[in-house]
Every structure is written in structure tokens, then in C-alpha cells.
N, C-alpha and C positions, 0 to 999 in steps of 0.2 A: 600420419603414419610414416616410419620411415621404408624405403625402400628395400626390398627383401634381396635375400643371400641364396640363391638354392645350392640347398644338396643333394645328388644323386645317390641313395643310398639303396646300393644293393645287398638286400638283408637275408636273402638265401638262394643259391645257384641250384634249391631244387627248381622242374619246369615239366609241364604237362606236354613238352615239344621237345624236337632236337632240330629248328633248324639250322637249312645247310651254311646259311652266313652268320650264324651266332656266334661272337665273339667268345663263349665260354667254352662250347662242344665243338665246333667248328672241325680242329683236329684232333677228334680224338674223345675217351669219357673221362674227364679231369674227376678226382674226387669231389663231390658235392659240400659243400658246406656251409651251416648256417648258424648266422651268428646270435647267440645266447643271451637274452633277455634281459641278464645282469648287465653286460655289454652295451643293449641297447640302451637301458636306464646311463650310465655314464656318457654316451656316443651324445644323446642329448641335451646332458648337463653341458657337456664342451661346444654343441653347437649356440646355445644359447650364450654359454661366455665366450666365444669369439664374435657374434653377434655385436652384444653389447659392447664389445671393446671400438668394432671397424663402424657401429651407427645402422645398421641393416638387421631386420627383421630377419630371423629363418623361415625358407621354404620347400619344405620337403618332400622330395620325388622320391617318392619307396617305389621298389621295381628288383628284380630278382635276374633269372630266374622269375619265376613266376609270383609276386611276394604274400598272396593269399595263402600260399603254400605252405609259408611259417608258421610251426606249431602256435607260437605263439602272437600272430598277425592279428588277431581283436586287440590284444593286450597293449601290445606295441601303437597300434590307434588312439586307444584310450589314451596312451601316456602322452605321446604328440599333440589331444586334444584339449586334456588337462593343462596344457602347457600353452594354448594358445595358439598353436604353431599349427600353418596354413599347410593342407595337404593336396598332393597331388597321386595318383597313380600310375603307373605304365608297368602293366600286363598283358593278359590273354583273356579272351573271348571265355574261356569254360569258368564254368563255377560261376556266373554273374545271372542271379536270378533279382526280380525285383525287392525281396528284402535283405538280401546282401546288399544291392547298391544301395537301398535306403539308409540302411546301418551307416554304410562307409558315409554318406552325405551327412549324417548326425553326428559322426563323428569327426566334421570336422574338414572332408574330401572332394575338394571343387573339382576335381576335374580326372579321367580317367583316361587313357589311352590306349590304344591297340593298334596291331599293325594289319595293313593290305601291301602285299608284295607283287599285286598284281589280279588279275583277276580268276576265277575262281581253278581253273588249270592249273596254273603257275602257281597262284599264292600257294595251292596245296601241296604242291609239288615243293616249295623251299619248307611248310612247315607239317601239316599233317594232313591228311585226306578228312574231308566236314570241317575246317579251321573255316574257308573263308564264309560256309553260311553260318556257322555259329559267332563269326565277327560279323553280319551284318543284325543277326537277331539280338545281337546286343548291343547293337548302338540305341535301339529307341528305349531300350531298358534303361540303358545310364541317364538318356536325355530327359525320362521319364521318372526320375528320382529328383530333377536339378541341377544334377551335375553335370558339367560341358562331357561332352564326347569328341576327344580329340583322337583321330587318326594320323599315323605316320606311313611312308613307303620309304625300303631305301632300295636305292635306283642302283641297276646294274643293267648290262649289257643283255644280262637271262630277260629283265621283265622292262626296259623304258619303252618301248612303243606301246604297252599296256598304259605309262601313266599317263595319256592325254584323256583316255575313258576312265577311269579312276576321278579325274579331275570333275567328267561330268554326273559320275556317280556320287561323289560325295554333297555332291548338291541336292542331289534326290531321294539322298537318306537323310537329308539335316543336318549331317556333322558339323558341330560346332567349329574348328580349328583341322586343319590338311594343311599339312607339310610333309614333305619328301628330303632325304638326305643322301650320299652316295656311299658306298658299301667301304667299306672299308677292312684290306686283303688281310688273311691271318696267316698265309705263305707267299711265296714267289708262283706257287701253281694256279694257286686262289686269284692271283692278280690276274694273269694272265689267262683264267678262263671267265672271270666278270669285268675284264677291260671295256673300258669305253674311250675311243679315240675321244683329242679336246674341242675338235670341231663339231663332232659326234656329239658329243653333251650339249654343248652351243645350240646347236638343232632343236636339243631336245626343250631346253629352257627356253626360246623363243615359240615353239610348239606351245606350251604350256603355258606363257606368258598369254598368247592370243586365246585358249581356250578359259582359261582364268577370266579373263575381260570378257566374255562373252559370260560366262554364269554372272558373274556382277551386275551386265546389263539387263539381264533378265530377270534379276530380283532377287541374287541367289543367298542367304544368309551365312552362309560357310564363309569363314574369314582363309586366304590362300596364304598359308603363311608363307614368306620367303627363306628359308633356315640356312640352306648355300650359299656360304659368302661369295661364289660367284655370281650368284644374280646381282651383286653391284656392282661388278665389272661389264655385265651384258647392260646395267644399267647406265653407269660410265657412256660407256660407248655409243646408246642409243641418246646421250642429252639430257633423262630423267635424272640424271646427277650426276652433280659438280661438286667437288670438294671447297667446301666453305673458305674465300680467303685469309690470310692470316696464320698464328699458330703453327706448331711442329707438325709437318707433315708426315714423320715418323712418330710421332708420338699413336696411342692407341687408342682411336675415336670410335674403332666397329670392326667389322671383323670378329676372329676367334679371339674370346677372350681366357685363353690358357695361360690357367694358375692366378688367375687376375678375378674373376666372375662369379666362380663355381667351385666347387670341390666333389670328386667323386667319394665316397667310400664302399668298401669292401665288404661280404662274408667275414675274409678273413682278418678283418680292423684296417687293412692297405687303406691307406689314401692315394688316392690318383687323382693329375694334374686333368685327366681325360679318360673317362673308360672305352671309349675307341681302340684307344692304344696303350702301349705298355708306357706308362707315366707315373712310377713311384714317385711321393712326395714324403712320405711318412708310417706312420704306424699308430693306429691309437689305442692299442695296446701297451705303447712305451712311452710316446709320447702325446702334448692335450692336439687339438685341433688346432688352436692359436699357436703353438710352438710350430707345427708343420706349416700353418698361412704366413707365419713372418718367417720361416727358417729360412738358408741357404736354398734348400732344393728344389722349394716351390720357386722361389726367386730365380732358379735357370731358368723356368718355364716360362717365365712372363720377359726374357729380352727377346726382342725381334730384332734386331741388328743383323741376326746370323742367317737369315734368309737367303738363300743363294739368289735368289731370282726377284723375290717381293722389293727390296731396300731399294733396285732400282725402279721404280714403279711408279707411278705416280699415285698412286691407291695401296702404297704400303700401311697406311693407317688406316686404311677403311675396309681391305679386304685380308689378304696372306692366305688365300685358299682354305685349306684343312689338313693344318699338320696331322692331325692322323691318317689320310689318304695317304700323304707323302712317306708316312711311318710304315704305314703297310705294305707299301708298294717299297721301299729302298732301303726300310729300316733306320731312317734321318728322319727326322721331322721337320730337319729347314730344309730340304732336298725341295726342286719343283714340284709343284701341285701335277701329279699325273693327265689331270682333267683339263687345267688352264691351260688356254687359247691365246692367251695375251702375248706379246714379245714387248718388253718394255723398251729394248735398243731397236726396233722399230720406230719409224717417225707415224703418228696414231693419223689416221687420213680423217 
């Protein structure tokens, strides 16, 4: 089988929440919109022919907005089933009863996601009051259909002392897949009220590194994923890795693979290089998917050359942070990574 393509495809920005770090509602109540059926039948004509063109299976992340929400969300399953095409979720906790998740596993839907922002104060506090037990009552629901139950956190200055108990929480529910990401600002206020110094994060990933090792040794089946390209630099540092000799060490071995990996899509047909951050690539509205992954604009995405700080690195192929943290915090996306700890014109001790 060849190796699959995902896409993120947010197919309605209705959502049973407003939380407070949600990239869509965040500032403000943007009009909601959700894209049309018709649309969707072509959206996956094109992902199939760009597919077949680059040698990569499609794999598609429906996610909203909340994406059960879409009138037409059975429909839109079927068609992605009919088609072969491996599915994933990332939503919310409500509406997940055990023949809903059955349905969605029939049709085609390995794996499901929701978030914990922390524990049950906090979490409800960024999304709704009853979110975080209605996210725990439904993790055995999904695991209990066959499909993974994959949780995320993303980490801010409000809830990271919360994720080293998270970390031994997820163990004791089963969750298939935990990973954590960092919040990423949608103003200059927003930054500056979920800031986390870079030593501060450091702390925190070495914190969670030893608590992760310790459910491992105790038998724990939850896989910790690493999703922060800076845990290869804490990695780096500790000796767990060394960049392979030989070969362009600017070239792109790992790390963020923007406009290179993935493609987002939109409600509104927008293509994004990243839904993090503001990253027009296209339109598929106007034009196919192949025209926006070989065009010009996804091609600014994928040079790292322009890194203010990564190109001197020794780990500029393996890490560059999260240009969307840098986006949100300066509005650059080659600006320093907010979080990173590293001085590369340091001599490394």
C-alpha cells in the first residue's frame, strides 16, 4: 500500500462549544459556515487525483467545528467509504453514543479524537461546564466500537502543571494515542496572557518525558506521542539523538512539514498550508487541489532557508519549532519559535 496524504478537512465551523483558544471563535463570532455536499463530492474527486499523481493514498481528518454537526455528515462518510478512503475524526465528546461510534467504524473511521485542556476545572473552564466527564464517558465508548481513542491537550501557561496528571490519567482510561501541542496566540493579548517562558516549557517536557517512562514501565498501553518538534531538540541535547551523518542538513528530514505533508481545507473551499495559522494556499472553489500542491504559493511554504534563527542550528532539518506559534505570537512565521530554549551561536556544553 502506498503511503498516505492526510487532509484536514474542516467541513463546518458549526460546534457544540466556544472555547476560549479556538482558532475560529477565539475573537469574536465569525459567521459559521458549512460547506455543501456538492462541494464535498468534488473536494474528493481532487483529493484522489492529486493522490494519484504524488503516489500517496488519501487520509482524511474530518473535524469542524464540531463535523457530526453537518447536515450532511452520514452522507459525507459514505462517500469517503465508497471510495476507500481511510478515515479519521477530531471532535467533541456530545452526540457519541455507542451506535453512532459503531456506524462511524463501518464506515470506514479508525480512529477518533477529543481534547482534555486539563483537568476537570480548567478543562471546563476553556470549553464548557460537563465537557471534561462527557470526554471521559466517551473514551470507552469509542474504544468499545474498535476505534482508537486518541486524545490531544494543547498546552498553555492556564493548564501545563495540569499535563503531568493527564499524562497518568490517560493511562487509566486506555487511551489509545496522547499527545499535547502548544496553543497557538490569535492576538498580541492572547499571547501574552497563555505565554510560557522557553525554559518554562523545557521544564515542562522533561517533567512529562520522566512521567511518560514511568507509565511505560508499568505496563501502560497508551502510545505518548511526541507531536512538539521541540522534543527533538530536548532530545538533541539529552544524546537520544544525533542527526544521521552525511546528506543536506538543511534539507527536510522531520520537523514541521509545511505545505510539504498535509494540506488543510476549509468551510469555505480555502486551502491552508496549516490551520494553526493564517496560511492561504488556494481555493478549491477555483482552482483542483493539484494546482494549489504544485502552485507558487504552497511552494513559499515549504523553503526554510528564511528561518531567522533555525538555518543556524544544527537541527534546522530535524526541528524549526512551529511556525504557527511564531505566527501567532509576531505574525512571521520564520520569526523565533516563542518557546525555544536553544541559542544556536552558543557553543552546545
Amino acid at each position: 500500500m502506498a503511503p498516505h496524504f492526510p487532509f484536514q478537512w474542516h467541513v463546518t465551523d458549526t460546534c457544540d462549544q466556544r472555547c476560549k483558544h479556538c482558532y475560529i471563535f477565539a475573537e469574536g463570532a465569525p459567521p459559521v459556515v458549512t460547506i455543501p455536499l456538492e462541494t464535498c463530492k468534488r473536494v474528493v474527486d481532487q483529493m484522489q487525483e492529486l493522490c494519484a499523481r504524488i503516489g500517496r493514498e488519501p487520509y482524511v481528518y474530518l473535524t469542524g467545528g464540531n463535523p457530526i454537526l453537518h447536515p450532511d455528515f452520514w452522507r459525507i462518510m459514505e462517500l469517503l467509504h465508497e471510495r476507500g478512503i481511510r478515515i479519521a475524526i477530531m471532535g467533541n465528546p456530545f452526540r457519541l453514543t455507542p451506535e453512532v461510534c459503531a456506524r462511524m467504524r463501518d464506515l470506514g473511521c479508525v480512529k477518533y479524537q477529543v481534547s482534555l485542556d486539563g483537568l476537570r476545572e480548567t478543562h471546563d473552564a476553556f470549553r464548557k461546564p460537563g465537557s471534561f466527564d462527557a470526554t471521559l464517558a466517551a473514551i470507552p465508548v469509542i474504544r468499545g466500537t474498535g476505534m482508537w481513542a486518541n486524545v490531544m491537550t494543547t498546552v498553555s501557561s492556564k493548564n501545563a502543571s495540569e499535563v503531568p496528571e493527564l499524562i497518568a490519567l490517560m493511562a487509566e482510561l486506555d487511551v489509545d494515542v496522547y499527545a499535547f501541542g502548544r496553543y497557538c496566540p490569535t492576538s498580541g493579548q492572547r499571547a501574552e496572557e497563555f505565554h510560557m517562558e522557553p525554559l518554562e516549557y523545557r521544564a515542562l517536557l522533561v517533567e512529562c518525558q520522566s512521567r511518560m517512562r514511568a507509565q511505560r514501565e508499568r505496563g501502560a498501553r497508551t502510545l505518548y506521542y511526541p507531536k512538539d518538534h521541540l522534543w527533538k531538540l530536548l532530545e538533541w541535547e539529552q544524546g537520544a539523538f544525533v542527526p544521521p551523518a552525511g546528506g543536506d542538513p538543511h534539507a527536510v528530514h522531520d520537523g514541521c512539514h509545511l505545505g510539504r505533508g498535509y494540506l488543510t481545507i476549509l468551510p469555505t473551499g480555502a486551502v491552508y498550508a496549516c490551520r494553526r495559522m493564517a496560511s492561504p494556499a488556494g481555493d478549491v472553489s477555483r482552482e483542483t487541489l493539484s494546482d494549489i500542491y504544485f502552485g507558487e504559493r504552497l511552494a513559499a511554504y515549504r523553503d526554510i532557508t528564511r528561518f531567522e534563527k533555525c538555518t543556524s542550528c544544527p537541527l534546522h532539518g530535524w526541528c524549526r519549532g512551529c511556525p504557527a506559534v511564531a505566527f501567532g505570537y509576531s505574525g512571521d512565521r520564520h520569526a523565533p519559535d516563542p518557546q525555544c530554549w536553544y541559542n544556536p551561536n552558543e557553543r552546545r556544553q
